[in-house]
C-alpha positions as CSV (number, residue, x, y, z in Angstrom):
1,X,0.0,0.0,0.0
2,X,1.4,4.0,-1.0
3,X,0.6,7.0,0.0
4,X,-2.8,7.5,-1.4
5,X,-5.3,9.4,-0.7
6,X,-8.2,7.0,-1.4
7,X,-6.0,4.0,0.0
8,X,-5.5,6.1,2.9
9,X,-9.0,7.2,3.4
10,X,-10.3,3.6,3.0
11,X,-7.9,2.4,5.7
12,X,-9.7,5.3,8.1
13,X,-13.4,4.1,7.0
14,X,-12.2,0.0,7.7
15,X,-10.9,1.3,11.5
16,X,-13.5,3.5,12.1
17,X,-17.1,2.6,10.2
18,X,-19.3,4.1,12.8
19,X,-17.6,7.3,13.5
20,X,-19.6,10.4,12.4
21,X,-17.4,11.9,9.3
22,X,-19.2,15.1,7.6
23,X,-22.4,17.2,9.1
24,X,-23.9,18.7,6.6
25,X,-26.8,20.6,7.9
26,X,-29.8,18.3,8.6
27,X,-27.9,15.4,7.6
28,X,-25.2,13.4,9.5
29,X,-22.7,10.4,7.8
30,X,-20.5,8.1,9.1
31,X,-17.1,7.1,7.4
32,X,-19.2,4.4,6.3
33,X,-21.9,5.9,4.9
34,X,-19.9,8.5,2.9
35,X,-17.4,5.5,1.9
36,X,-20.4,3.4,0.1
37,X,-21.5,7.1,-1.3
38,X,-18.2,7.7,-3.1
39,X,-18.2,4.1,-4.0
40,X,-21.4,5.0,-5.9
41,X,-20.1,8.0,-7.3
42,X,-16.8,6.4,-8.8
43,X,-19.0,3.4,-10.1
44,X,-21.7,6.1,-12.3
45,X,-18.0,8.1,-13.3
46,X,-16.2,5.0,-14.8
47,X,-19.5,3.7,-16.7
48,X,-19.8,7.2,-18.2
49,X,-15.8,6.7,-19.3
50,X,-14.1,8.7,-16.7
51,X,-10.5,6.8,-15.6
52,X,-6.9,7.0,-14.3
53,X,-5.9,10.6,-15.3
54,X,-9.1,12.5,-16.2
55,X,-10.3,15.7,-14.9
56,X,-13.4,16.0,-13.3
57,X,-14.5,19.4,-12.7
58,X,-16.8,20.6,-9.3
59,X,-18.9,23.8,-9.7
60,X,-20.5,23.4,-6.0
61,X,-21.1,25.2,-2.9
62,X,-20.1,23.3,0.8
63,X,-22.2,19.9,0.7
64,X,-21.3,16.9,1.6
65,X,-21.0,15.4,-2.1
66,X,-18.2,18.2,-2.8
67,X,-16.3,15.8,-0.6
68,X,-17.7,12.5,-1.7
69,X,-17.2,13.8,-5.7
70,X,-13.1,14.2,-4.9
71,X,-13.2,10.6,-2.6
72,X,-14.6,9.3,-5.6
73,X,-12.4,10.9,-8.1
74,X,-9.6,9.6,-6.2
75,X,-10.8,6.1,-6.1
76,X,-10.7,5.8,-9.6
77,X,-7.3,7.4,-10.2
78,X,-8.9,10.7,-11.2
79,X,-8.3,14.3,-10.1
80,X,-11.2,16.3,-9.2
81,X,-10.8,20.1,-10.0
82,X,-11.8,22.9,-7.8
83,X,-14.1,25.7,-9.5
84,X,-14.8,28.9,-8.5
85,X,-18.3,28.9,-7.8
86,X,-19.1,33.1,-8.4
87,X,-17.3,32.7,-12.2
88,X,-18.9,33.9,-14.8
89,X,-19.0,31.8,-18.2
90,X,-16.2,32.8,-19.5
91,X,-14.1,32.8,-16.6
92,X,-16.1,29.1,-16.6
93,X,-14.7,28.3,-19.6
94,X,-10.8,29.7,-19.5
95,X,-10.6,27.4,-16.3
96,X,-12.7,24.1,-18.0
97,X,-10.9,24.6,-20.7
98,X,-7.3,25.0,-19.6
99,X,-8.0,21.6,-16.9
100,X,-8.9,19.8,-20.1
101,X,-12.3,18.1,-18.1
102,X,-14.1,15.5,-19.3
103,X,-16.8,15.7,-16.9
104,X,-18.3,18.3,-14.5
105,X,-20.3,17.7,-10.7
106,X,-22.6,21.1,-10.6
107,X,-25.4,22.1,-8.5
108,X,-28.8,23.1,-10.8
109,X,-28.3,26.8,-10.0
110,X,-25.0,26.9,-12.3
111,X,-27.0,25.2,-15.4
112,X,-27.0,28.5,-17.3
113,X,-23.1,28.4,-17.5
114,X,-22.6,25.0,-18.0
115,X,-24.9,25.1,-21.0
116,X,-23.2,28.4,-22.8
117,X,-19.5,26.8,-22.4
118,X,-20.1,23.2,-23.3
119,X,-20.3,23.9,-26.8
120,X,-16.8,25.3,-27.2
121,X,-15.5,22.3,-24.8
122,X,-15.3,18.9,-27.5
123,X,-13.7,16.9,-24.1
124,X,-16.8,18.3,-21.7
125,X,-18.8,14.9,-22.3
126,X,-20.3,14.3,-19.3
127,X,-22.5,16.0,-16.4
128,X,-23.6,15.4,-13.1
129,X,-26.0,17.5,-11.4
130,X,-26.6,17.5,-7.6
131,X,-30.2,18.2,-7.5
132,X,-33.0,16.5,-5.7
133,X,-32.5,13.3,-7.8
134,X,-29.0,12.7,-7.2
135,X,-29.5,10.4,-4.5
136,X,-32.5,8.4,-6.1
137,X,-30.0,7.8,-9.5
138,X,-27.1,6.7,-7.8
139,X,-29.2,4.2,-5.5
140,X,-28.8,1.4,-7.4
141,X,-25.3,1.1,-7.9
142,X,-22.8,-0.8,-6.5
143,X,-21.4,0.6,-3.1
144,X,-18.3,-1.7,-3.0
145,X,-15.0,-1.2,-3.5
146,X,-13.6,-3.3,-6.2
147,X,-11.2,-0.3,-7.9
148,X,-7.8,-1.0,-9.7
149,X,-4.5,-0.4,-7.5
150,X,-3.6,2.7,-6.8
151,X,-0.7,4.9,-6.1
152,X,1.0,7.4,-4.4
153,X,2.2,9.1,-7.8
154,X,-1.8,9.9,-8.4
155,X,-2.1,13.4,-9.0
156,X,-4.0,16.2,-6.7
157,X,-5.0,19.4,-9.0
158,X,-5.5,22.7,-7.3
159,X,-6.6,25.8,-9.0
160,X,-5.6,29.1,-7.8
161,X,-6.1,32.5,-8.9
162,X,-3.9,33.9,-6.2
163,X,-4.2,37.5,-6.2
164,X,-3.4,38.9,-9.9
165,X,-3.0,36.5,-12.9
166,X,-5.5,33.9,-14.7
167,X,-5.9,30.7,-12.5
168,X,-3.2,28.2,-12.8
169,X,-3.8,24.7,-11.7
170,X,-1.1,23.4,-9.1
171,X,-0.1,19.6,-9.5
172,X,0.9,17.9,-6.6
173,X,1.7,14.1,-6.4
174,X,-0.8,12.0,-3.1
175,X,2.3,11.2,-1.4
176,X,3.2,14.7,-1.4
177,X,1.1,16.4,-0.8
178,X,0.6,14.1,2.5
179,X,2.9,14.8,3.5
180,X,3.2,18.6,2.8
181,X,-0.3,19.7,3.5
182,X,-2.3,16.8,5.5
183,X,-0.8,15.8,8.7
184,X,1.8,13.6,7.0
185,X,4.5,14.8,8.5
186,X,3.2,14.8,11.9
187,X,2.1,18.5,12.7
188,X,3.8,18.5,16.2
189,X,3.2,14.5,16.7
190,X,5.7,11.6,15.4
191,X,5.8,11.9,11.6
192,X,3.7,9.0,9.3
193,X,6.2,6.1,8.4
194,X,3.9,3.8,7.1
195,X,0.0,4.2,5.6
196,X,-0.8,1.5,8.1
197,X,-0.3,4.1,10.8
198,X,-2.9,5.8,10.0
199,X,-4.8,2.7,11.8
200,X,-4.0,3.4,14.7
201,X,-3.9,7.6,14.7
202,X,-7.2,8.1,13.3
203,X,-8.5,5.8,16.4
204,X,-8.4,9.0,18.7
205,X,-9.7,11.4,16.6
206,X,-11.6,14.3,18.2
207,X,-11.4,17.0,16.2
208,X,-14.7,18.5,14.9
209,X,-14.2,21.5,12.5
210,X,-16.7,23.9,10.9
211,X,-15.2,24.7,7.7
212,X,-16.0,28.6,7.3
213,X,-14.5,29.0,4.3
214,X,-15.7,27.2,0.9
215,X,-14.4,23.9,0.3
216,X,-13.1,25.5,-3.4
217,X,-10.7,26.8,-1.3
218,X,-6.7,25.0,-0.9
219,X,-7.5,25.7,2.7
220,X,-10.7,24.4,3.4
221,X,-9.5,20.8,0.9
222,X,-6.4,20.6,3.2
223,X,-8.2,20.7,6.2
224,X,-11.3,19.1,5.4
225,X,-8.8,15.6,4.4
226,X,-6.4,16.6,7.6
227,X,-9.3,15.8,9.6
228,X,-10.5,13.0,7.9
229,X,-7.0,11.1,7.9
230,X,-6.7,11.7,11.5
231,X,-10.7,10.1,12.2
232,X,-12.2,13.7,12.9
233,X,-15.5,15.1,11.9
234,X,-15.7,18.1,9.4
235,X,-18.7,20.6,9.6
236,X,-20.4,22.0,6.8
237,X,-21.3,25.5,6.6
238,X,-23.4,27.3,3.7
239,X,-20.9,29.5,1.6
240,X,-23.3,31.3,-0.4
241,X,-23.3,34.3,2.4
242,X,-20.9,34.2,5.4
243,X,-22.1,34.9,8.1
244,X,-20.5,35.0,11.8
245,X,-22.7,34.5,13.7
246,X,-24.5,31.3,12.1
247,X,-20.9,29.7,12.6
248,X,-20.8,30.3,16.3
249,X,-24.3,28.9,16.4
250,X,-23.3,25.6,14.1
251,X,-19.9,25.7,16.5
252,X,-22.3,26.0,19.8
253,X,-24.4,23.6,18.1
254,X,-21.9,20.7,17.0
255,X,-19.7,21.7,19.7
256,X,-17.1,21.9,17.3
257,X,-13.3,22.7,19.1
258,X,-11.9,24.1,15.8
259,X,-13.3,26.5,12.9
260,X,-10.8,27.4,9.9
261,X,-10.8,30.6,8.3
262,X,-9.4,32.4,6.0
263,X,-7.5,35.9,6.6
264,X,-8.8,38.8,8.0
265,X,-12.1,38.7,5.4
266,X,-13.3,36.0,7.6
267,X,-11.9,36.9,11.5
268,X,-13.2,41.2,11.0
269,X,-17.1,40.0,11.1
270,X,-16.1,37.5,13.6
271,X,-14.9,40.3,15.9
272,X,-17.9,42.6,15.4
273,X,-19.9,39.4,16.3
274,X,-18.2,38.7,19.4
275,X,-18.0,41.8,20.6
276,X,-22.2,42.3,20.2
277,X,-22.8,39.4,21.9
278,X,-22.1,37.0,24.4
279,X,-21.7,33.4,23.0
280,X,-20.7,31.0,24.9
281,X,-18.1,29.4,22.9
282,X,-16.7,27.5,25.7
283,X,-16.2,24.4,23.0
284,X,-13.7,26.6,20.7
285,X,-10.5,25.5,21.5
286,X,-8.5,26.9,17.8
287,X,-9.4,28.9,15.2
288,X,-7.3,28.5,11.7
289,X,-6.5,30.8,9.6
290,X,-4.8,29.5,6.6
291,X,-4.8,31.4,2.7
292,X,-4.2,34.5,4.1
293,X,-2.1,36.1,7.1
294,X,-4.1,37.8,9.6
295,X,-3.5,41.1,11.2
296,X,-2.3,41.6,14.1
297,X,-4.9,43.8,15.4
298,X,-7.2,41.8,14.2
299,X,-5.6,38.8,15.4
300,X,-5.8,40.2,19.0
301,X,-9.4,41.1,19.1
302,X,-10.1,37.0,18.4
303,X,-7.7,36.8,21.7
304,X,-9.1,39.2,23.6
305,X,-13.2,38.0,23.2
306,X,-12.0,34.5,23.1
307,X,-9.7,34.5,26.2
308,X,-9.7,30.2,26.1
309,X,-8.8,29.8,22.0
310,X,-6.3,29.4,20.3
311,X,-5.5,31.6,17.0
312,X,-2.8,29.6,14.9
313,X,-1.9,31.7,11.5
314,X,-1.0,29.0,9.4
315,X,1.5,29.9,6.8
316,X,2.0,28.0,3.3
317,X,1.4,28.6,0.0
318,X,-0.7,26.5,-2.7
319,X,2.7,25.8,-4.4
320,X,3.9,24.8,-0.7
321,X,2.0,23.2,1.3
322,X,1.9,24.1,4.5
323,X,5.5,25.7,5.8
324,X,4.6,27.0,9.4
325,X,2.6,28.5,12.3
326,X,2.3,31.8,14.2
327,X,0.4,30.3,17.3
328,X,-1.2,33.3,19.3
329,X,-2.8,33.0,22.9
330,X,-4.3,35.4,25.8
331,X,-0.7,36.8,26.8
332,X,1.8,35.9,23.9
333,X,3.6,38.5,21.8
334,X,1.6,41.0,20.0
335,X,3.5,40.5,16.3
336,X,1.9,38.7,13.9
337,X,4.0,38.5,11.1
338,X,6.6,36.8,12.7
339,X,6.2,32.9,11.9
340,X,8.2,29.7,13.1
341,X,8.5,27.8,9.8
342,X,9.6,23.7,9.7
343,X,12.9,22.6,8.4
344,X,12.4,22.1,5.0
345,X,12.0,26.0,4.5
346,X,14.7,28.7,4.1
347,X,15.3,32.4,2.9
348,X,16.9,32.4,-0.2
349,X,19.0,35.4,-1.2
350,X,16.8,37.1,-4.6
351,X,20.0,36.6,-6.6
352,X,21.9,34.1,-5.8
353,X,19.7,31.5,-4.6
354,X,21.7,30.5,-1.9
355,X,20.4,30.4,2.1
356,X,20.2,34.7,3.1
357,X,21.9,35.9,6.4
358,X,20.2,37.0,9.1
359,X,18.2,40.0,8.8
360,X,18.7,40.1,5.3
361,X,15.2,40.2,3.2
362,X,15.0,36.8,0.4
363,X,13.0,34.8,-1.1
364,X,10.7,32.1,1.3
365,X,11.1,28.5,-0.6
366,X,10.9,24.8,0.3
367,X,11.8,21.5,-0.7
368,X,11.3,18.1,-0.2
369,X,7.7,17.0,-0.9
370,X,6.7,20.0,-3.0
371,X,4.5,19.9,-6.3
372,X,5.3,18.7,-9.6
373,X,4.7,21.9,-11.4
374,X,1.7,24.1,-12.9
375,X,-0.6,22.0,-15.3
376,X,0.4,22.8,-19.1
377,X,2.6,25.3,-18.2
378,X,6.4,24.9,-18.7
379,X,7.6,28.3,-18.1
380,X,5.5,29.1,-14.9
381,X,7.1,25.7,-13.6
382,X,10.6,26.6,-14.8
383,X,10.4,30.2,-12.8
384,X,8.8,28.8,-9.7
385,X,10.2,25.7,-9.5
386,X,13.8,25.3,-9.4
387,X,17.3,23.6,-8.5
388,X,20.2,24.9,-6.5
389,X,23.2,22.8,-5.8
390,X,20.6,19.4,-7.0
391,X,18.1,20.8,-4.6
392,X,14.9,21.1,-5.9
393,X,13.5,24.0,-4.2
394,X,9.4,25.7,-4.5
395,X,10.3,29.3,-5.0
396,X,6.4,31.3,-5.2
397,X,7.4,34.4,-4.6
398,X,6.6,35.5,-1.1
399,X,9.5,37.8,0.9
400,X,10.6,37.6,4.2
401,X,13.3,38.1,6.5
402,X,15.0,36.2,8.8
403,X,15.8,36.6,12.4
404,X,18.3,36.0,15.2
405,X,15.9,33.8,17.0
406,X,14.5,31.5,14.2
407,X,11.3,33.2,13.2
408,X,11.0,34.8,9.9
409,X,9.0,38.0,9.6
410,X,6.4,37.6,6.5
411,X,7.0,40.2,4.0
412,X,4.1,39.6,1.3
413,X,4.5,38.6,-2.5
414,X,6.9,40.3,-4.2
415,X,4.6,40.4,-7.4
416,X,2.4,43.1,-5.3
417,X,5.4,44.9,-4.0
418,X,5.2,48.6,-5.0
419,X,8.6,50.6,-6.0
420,X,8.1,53.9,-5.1
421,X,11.1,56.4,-5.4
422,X,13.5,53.2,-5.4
423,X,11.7,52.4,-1.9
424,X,9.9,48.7,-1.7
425,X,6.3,48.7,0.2
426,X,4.7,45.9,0.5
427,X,1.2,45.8,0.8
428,X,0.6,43.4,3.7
429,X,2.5,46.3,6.3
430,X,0.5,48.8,5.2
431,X,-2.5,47.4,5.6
432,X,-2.2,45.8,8.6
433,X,-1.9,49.1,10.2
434,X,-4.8,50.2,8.0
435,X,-7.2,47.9,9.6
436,X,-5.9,48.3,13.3
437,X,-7.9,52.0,12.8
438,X,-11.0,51.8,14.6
439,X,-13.0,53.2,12.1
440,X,-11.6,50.8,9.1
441,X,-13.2,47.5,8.5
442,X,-11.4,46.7,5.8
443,X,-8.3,47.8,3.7
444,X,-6.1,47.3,0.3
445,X,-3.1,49.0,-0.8
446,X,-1.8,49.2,-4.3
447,X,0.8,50.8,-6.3
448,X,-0.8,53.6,-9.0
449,X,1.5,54.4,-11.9
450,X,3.4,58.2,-10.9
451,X,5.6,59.8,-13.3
452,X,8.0,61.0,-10.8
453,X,8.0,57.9,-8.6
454,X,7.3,55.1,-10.7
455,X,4.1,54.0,-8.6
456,X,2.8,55.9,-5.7
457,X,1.2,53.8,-2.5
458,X,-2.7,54.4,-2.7
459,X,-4.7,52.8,-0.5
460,X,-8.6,52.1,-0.8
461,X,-10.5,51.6,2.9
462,X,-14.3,50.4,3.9
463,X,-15.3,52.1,6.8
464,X,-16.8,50.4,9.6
465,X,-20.6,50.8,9.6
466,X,-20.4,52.3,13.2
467,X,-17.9,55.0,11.5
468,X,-20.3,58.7,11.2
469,X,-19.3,60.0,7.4
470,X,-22.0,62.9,7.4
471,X,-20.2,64.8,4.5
472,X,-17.1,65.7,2.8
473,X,-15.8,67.4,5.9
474,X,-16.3,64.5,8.2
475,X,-15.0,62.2,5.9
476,X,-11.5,64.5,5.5
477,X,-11.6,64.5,9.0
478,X,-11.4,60.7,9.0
479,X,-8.9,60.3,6.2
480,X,-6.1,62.8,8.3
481,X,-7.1,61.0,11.3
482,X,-5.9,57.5,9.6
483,X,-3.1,59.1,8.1
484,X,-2.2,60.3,11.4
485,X,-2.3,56.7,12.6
486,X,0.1,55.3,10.0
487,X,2.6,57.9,10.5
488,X,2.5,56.1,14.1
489,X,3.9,53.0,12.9
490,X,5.1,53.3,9.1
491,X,7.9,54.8,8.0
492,X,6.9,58.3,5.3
493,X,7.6,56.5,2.3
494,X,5.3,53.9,3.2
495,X,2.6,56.1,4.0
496,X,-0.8,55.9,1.1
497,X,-0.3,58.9,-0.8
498,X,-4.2,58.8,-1.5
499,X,-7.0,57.2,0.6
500,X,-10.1,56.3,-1.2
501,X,-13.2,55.5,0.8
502,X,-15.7,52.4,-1.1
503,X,-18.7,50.5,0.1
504,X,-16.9,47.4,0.2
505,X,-13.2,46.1,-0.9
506,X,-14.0,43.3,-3.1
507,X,-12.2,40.0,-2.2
508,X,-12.1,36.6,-3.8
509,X,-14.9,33.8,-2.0
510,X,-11.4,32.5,-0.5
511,X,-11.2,36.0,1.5
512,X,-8.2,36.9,-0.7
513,X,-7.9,40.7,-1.9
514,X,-8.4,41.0,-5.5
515,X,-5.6,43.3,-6.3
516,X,-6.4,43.6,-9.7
517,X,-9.9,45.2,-9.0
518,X,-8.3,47.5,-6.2
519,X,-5.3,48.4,-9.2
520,X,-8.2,49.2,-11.8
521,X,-10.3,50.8,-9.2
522,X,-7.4,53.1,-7.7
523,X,-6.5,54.2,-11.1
524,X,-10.1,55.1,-12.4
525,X,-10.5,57.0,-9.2
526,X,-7.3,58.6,-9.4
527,X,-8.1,59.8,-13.1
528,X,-11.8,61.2,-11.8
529,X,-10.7,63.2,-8.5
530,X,-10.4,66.6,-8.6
531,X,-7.6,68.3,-7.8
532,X,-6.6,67.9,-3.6
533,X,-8.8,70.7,-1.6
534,X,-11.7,70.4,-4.3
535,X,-15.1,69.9,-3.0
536,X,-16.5,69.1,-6.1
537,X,-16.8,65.2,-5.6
538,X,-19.5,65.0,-2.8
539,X,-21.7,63.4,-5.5
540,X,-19.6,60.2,-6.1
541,X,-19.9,57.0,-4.0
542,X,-16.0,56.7,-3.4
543,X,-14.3,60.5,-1.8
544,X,-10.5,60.9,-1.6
545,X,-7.9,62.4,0.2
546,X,-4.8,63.0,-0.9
547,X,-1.9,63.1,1.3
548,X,1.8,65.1,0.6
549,X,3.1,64.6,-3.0
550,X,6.7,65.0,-1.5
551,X,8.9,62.7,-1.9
552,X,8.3,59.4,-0.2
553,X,12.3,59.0,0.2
């Protein structure tokens, strides 16, 4: 037996039939139940065609056969593909096209979509939908096992948009992934030697999670299978609206100990939610941020209203797998970026490649059991993927530094870095301090094309509904306040050079910031706004300030 995931997950189901596995709503399974489902599921697939190697595309919200459709996918040496559930068609159609599916899971309310791009897709052949009579038509089928052998070569695919760019599918191998992103490697306890001990760890699991992020998310996969492996029970939410304080109900409810998260997107409402009312969360023993780093501030409000949780920032990458932890409790240092990373990670010098000295900024990479590349695309795998001294190391980009005591401090990407004047910013600083304001619920900051600076730091803010704007005036007043509050904390340089109020920053389902929206929308503002002291713009939704245009050297 290898290191795959469907091998591995039967080996949990044949220890542990009876233990409850997904809650999904009104309905409960056990390992069992949700085995013989996939079983089902991988018998309808292979008698439509679909084998070793096809992709099989799922365009669903959080349900229970989300999971069951990649169980089943794995069974039969298939990859399941995650889809973005709010794309349009022809976002639809760049991502069904470039995975190359032959078949697609989908709930009814995406049948619009699926209809306009099947035509332009000749290796589309095959549909599933998860309607009312999804149960009743898979019924009859065999719930045995009875699948070819499998192996730990068997490929996971995960799509992610990131932050700027098209999606780009991510290929990992079972075995490494494993090992990278689900408890393989031991996360604290003695490492996996053999898929047999799986047996015996899965025996005493306890671990109830409400996934609060959607399951088309890296994070949510990687936990959702994490607690699997390890015998836990994972706890559906609805991810067509978040909403806080439904997941402290289904938390209270379940009496879930963990809920994962992702970033600040998620952990902001979770605050406002805690601080309005008085749930007693006594159950919660760690919430999980993974996808995106949280802020500190933000980070400490959890703390603070939660004095008896845990906050663990989970740091990794898609192209990673999971590299380290920032573990925050009532009492432990307030900085947030600071992470301690396992030993398979290191701060590579930008130029050289080679392992950075201390307190040097480079580039965060890994090796070991890292993917094999970017599906179809040799030249994305060649820059991000790459040897040093026979070392193959996972190079995606992100910045940090390295300190005296072992921690790193988190930097961001370096493909959002803004040069301004010669100075870096990176966004993730700024920010951070943006949304420790009181009045801010939520930030971005981008660099806006300057002809004197080559970009200028601009940052766009959603004010917290609590937050009095009555006009113009009031909302300067806010603007230098903020302002005010940077200069605090950030050096001058790194100081937005424009503040842009909007109804909402617009963020990926995953919680992510979409950068490119805040780029476009940060330069269409800055082409509109009068020039700084004009009070000719009290008609338009978004109002700016603009700060000193001297040099942020």
């Amino acid at each position: 037996m290898e290191f795959n995931l469907a091998d591995l997950w039967e080996l949990v189901v044949d220890s542990i039939p009876d233990h409850e596995a997904v809650v999904d709503g009104h309905r409960r399974f056990t390992y069992l139940e949700l085995d013989r489902r996939a079983n089902r599921l991988a018998h309808q697939l292979a008698n439509l065609g679909v084998g070793p190697g096809d992709h099989i595309a799922l365009y669903l919200h959080n349900c229970v056969e989300y999971l069951e459709a990649m169980i089943a996918s794995f069974k039969l040496r298939a990859v399941p593909i995650n889809v973005n559930y709010r794309y349009v068609a022809d976002e639809l159609l760049y991502l069904l096209d470039d995975a190359d599916a032959v078949a697609i899971i989908y709930h009814p309310e995406f049948a619009t979509q699926v209809e306009q791009v099947m035509p332009a897709l000749p290796l589309l052949l095959h549909t599933i939908v998860v309607d009312s009579g999804y149960d009743a038509q898979l019924r009859h089928l065999d719930d045995g096992r009875g699948f070819a052998p499998r192996s730990g070569n068997d490929h996971y695919v995960l799509y992610t948009g990131g932050t700027t760019g098209m999606p780009k599918g991510i290929v990992w191998r079972h075995v490494d992934l494993f090992f990278a992103a689900l408890g393989g490697a031991g996360n604290g306890r003695t490492p996996i030697s053999s898929p047999t001990d799986i047996s015996q760890r899965c025996m005493h699991g306890r671990i109830r999670v409400v996934t609060a992020c959607p399951l088309m998310h890296g994070s949510a996969h990687w936990m959702a299978w994490s607690t699997l492996l390890t015998g836990g029970c994972v706890v559906l939410t609805d991810t067509r609206h978040f909403d806080a304080a439904t997941v402290f109900a289904l938390t209270v409810a379940e009496q879930a100990n963990f809920i994962v998260i992702v970033g600040d997107a998620f952990a902001i409402p979770m605050v406002d939610v805690l601080r309005a009312t008085d749930s007693p969360l006594t159950c919660l023993n760690v919430i999980v941020s993974g996808g995106a780093v949280l802020s500190p501030a933000v980070k400490h409000a959890l703390i603070k209203e939660l004095p008896q949780t845990i906050v663990v920032d989970g740091y990794g990458a898609s192209e990673t797998g999971g590299q380290g932890q920032a573990v925050t409790a009532l009492g432990s240092p307030a900085e947030a970026t600071m992470f301690l990373l396992d030993e398979t990670t290191e701060v590579l010098d930008e130029m050289t490649l080679q392992v950075a000295e201390v307190g040097t900024s480079g580039l965060l990479a890994r090796r070991g059991h890292i993917p094999v590349g970017y599906y179809k695309d040799a030249d994305k795998t060649a820059a991000t993927f790459r040897t040093v001294a026979g070392v193959r190391w996972s190079v995606p980009g992100d910045h940090a530094i390295r300190n005296e005591n072992g921690t790193v401090t988190l930097l961001g990407r370096g493909s959002l870095c803004i040069n301004t004047g010669g100075e870096k910013v990176y966004p993730d600083e700024v920010e951070s301090q943006l949304k420790a304001h009181p009045s801010v619920f939520d930030a971005v900051v981008v660099g806006v094309a300057h002809a004197r600076f080559g970009e200028r730091v601009v940052a766009l803010f959603q004010p917290r509904a609590t937050s009095t704007i009555a006009d113009l005036d009031t909302e300067m007043a806010l603007c230098a306040d903020i302002l005010d509050s940077l200069r605090l904390h950030l050096a001058g340089y790194k100081i937005p050079k424009t503040l842009y109020r909007v109804d909402a920053i617009q963020r990926s389902p995953s919680g992510k910031p979409d950068y490119r929206w805040a780029c476009e929308t940060a330069t269409r503002l800055a082409s509109e706004a009068s020039p700084p002291g004009a009070a000719s713009r009290s008609s338009r939704a978004e109002r700016a300030i603009d700060a000193s245009e001297a040099s942020p050297l």
